[in-house]
C-alpha positions as CSV (number, residue, x, y, z in Angstrom):
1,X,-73.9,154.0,-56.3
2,X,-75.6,155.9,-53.7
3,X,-78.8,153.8,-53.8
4,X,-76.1,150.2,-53.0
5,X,-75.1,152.1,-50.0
6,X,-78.5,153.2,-48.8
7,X,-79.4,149.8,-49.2
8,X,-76.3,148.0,-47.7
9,X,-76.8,150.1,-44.3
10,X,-80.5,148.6,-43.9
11,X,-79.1,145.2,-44.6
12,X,-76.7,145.3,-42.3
13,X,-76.8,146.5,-38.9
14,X,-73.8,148.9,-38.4
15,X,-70.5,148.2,-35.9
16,X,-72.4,150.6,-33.6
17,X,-75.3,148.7,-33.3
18,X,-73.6,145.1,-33.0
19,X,-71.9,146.2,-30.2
20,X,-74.2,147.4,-28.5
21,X,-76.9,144.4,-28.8
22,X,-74.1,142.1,-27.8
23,X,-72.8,144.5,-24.5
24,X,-76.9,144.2,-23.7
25,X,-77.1,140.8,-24.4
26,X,-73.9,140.3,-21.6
27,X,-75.7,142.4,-18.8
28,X,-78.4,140.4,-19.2
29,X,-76.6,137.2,-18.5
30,X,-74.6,139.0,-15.7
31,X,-77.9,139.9,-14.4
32,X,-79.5,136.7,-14.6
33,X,-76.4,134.3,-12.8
34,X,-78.2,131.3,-10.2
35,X,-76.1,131.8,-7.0
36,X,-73.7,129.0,-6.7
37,X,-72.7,126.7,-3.8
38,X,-70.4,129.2,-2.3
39,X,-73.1,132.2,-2.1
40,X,-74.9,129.1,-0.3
41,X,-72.4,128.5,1.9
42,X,-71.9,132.5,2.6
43,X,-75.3,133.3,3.6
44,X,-75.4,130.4,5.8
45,X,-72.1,132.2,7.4
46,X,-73.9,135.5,7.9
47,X,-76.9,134.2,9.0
48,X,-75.3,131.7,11.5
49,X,-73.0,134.7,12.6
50,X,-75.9,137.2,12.7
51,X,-77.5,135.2,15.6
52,X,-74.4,133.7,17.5
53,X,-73.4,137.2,18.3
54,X,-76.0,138.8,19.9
55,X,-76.3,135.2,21.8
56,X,-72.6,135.6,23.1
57,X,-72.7,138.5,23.8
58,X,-75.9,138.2,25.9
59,X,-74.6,135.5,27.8
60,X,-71.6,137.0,28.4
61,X,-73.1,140.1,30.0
62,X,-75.4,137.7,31.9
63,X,-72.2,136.2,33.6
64,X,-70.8,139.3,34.4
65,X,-74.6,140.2,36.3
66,X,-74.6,137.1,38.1
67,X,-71.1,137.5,39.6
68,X,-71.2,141.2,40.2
69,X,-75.0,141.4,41.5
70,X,-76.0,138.0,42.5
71,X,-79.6,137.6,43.5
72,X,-82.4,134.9,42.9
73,X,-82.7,135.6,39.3
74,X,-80.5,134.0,36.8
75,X,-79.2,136.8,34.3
76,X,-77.5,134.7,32.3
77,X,-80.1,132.6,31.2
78,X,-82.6,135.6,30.7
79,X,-79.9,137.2,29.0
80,X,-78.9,134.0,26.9
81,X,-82.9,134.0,25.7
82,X,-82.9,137.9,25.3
83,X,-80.0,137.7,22.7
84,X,-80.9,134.6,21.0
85,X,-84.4,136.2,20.1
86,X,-82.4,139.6,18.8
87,X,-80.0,137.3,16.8
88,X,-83.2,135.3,14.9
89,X,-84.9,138.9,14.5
90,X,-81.6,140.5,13.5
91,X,-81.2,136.7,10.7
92,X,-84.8,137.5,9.5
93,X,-84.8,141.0,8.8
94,X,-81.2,140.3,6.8
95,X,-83.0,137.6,5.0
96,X,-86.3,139.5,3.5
97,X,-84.2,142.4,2.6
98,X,-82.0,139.9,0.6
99,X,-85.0,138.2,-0.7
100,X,-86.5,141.4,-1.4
101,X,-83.7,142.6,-3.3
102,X,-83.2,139.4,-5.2
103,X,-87.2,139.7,-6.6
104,X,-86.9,143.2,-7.8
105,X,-83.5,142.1,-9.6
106,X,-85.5,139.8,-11.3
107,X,-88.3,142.5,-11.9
108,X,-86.1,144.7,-13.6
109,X,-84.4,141.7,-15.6
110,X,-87.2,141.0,-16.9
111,X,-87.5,144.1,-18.5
């Protein structure tokens, strides 16, 4: 009798080890998802916001300039330009790091 047993435990994997094949096999599909239309959608949102703000903002401190200290230079517009350029630096950087962070996610999936 003890030999059937010996050999039913090699047949058969045990509960244990079902379970835990299955939990790996369902962090690997968690960890494999494609981005839907809303993550789209989202990161088109921060990125948009991430360069409207600093562009506001700039503009509006321009405007303030040209009314407090006016002079022959237009802050506004120097302003307007400064902030647009940190808002596409600022969308870039959060970009790559996204990008970045979506390859090694794939690296270690891989795995």
């Amino acid at each position: 009798m003890t030999e059937q047993s010996g050999n039913d435990s090699k047949a058969e994997p045990s509960l244990a080890d079902q379970v835990g094949v299955k939990a790996a096999r369902k962090l690997k599909a968690q960890r494999n998802t494609t981005p839907g239309v809303w993550f789209g959608l989202g990161l088109m949102g921060v990125v948009g916001w991430s360069v409207v703000v600093p562009t506001l903002l700039g503009a509006a401190l321009g405007l303030w300039l040209d009314r407090h200290y006016p002079g022959g230079r237009s802050w506004t517009l120097a302003l307007l330009v400064a902030g647009l350029t940190l808002g596409c630096l600022n969308a870039w950087h959060w970009v790559s790091k996204e990008d970045r962070a979506m390859r090694e996610e794939r690296g270690n999936g891989d795995e």
